[in-house]
C-alpha beads as a LAMMPS data file, in Angstrom:
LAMMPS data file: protein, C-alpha beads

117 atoms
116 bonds

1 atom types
1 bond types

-500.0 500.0 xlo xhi
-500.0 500.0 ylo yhi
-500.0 500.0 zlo zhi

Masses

1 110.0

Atoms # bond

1 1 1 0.000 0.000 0.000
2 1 1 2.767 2.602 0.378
3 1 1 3.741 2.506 -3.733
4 1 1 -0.375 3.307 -3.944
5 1 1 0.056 5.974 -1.459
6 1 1 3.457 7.145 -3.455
7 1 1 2.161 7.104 -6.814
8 1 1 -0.803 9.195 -5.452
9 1 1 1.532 11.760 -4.147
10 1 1 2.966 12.179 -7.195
11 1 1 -0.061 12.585 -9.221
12 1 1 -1.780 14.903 -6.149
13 1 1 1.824 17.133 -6.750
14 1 1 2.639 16.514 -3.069
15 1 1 5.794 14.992 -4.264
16 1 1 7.897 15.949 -7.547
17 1 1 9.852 13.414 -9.116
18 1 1 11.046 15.889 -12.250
19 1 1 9.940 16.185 -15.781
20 1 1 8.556 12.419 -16.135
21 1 1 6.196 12.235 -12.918
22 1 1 3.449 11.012 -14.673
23 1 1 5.956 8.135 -16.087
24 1 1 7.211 7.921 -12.282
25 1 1 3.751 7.249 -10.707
26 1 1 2.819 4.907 -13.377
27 1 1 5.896 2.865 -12.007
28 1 1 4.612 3.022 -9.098
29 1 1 1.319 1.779 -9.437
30 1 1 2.220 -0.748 -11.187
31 1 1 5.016 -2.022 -8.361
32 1 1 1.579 -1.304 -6.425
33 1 1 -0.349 -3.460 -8.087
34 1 1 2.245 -6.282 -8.539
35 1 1 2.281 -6.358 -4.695
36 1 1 -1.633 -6.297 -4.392
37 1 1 -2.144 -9.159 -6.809
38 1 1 0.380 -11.374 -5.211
39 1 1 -0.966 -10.660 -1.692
40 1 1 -4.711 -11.491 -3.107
41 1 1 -3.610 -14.395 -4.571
42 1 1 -1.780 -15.513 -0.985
43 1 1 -4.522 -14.600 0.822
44 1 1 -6.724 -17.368 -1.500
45 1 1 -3.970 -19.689 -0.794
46 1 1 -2.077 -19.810 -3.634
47 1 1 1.782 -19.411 -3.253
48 1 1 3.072 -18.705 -6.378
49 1 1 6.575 -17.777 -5.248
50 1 1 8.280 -15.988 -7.767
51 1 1 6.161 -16.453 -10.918
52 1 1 5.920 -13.796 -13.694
53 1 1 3.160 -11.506 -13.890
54 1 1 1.580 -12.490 -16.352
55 1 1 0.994 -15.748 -14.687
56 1 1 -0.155 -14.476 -11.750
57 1 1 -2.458 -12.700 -13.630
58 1 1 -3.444 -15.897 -15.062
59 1 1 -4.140 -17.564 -11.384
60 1 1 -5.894 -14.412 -9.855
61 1 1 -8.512 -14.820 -13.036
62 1 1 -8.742 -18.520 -11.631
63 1 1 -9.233 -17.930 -8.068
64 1 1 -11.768 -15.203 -8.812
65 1 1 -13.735 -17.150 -11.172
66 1 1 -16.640 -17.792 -8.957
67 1 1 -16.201 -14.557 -6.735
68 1 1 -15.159 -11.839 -8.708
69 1 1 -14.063 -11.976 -12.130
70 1 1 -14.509 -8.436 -13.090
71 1 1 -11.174 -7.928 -10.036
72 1 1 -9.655 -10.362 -12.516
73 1 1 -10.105 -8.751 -15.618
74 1 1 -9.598 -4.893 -13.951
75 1 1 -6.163 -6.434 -12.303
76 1 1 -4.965 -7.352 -15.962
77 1 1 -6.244 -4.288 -17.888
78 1 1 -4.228 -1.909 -15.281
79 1 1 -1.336 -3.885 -15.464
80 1 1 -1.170 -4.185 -19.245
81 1 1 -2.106 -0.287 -19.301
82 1 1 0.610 0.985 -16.433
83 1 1 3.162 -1.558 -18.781
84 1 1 2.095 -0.029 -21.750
85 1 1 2.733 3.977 -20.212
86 1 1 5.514 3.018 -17.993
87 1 1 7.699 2.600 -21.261
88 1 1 9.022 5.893 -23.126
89 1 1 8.787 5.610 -27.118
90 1 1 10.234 8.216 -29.128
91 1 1 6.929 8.251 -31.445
92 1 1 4.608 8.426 -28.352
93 1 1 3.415 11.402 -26.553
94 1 1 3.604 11.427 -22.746
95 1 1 0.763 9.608 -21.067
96 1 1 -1.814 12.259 -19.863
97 1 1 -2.670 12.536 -16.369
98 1 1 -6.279 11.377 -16.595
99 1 1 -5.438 7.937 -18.212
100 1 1 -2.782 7.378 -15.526
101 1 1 -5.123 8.502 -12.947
102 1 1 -8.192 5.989 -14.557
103 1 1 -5.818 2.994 -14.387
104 1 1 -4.438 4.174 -10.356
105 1 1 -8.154 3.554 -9.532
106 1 1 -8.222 0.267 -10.936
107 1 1 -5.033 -0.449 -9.649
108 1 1 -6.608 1.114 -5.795
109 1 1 -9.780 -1.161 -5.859
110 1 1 -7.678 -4.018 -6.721
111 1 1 -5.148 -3.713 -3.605
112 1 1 -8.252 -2.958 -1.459
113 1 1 -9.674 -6.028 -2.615
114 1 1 -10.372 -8.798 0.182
115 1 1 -11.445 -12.840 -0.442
116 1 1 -14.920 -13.466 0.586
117 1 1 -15.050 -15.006 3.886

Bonds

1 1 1 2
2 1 2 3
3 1 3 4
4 1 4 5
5 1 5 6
6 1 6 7
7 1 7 8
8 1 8 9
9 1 9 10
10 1 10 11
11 1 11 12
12 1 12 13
13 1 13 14
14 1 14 15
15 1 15 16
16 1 16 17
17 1 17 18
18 1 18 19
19 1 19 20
20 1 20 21
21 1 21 22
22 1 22 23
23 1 23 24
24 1 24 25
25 1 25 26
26 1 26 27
27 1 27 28
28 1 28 29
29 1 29 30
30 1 30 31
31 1 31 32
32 1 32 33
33 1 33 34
34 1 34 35
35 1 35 36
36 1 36 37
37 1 37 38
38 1 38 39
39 1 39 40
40 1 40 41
41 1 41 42
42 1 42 43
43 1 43 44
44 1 44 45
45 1 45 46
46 1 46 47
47 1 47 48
48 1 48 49
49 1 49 50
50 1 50 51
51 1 51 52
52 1 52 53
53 1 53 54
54 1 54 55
55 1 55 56
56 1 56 57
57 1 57 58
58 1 58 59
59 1 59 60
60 1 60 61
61 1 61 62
62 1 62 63
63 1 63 64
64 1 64 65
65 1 65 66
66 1 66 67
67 1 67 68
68 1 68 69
69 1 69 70
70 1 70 71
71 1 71 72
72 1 72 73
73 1 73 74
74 1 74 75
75 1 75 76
76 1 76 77
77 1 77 78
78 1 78 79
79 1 79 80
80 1 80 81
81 1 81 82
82 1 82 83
83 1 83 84
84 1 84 85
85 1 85 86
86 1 86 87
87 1 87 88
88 1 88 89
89 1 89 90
90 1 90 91
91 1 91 92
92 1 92 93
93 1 93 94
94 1 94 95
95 1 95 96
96 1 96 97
97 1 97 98
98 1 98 99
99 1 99 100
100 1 100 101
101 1 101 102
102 1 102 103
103 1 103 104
104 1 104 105
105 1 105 106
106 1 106 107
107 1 107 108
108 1 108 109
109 1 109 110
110 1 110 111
111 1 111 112
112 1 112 113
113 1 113 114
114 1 114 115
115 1 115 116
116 1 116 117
């Protein structure tokens, strides 16, 4: 939770990481929501030790298949996203500040996320 809390300084201007904040928080949402998925999917009992992403991705869609999916789906869509912005490319503008705060939502209700029970 304190990467969410980080990356939302940044974006809030409380703290000013230089030319490429937006770049910066995106980082750390995403380190955010790396550590939110794996803690969901430990908390469903699942250790997946040191797996990529992308397969923890792929177990968090299984363990919510009958509870939440729609966590599932919003877990991989913010992680492909922050990926996607986190990355400079000469022949891309900088990512604006209301797609990197749409995707720190998702990112938010996923670490807030608890298993039923």
């Amino acid at each position: 939770m304190a990467l969410l809390g980080q990356a939302a300084a940044v974006f809030d201007g409380k703290v000013v990481i230089g030319s490429e904040a937006i770049r910066g928080a995106c980082w750390l949402a995403r380190g955010a929501l790396e550590d939110g998925v794996h803690n969901l999917l430990s908390a469903y009992g699942h250790d997946v030790g040191s797996a990529t992403m992308r397969t923890k991705l792929g177990c968090l869609e299984s363990a919510l298949a009958d509870h939440d999916p729609d966590l599932a789906r919003t877990a991989r869509y913010a992680w492909l996203g922050l990926s996607e912005l986190c990355h400079h490319h000469a022949y891309e503008l900088t990512p604006t500040v209301g797609q990197a705060r749409h995707l720190l939502e998702m990112v938010t209700r996923v670490c807030l996320a608890t298993p039923p029970g």
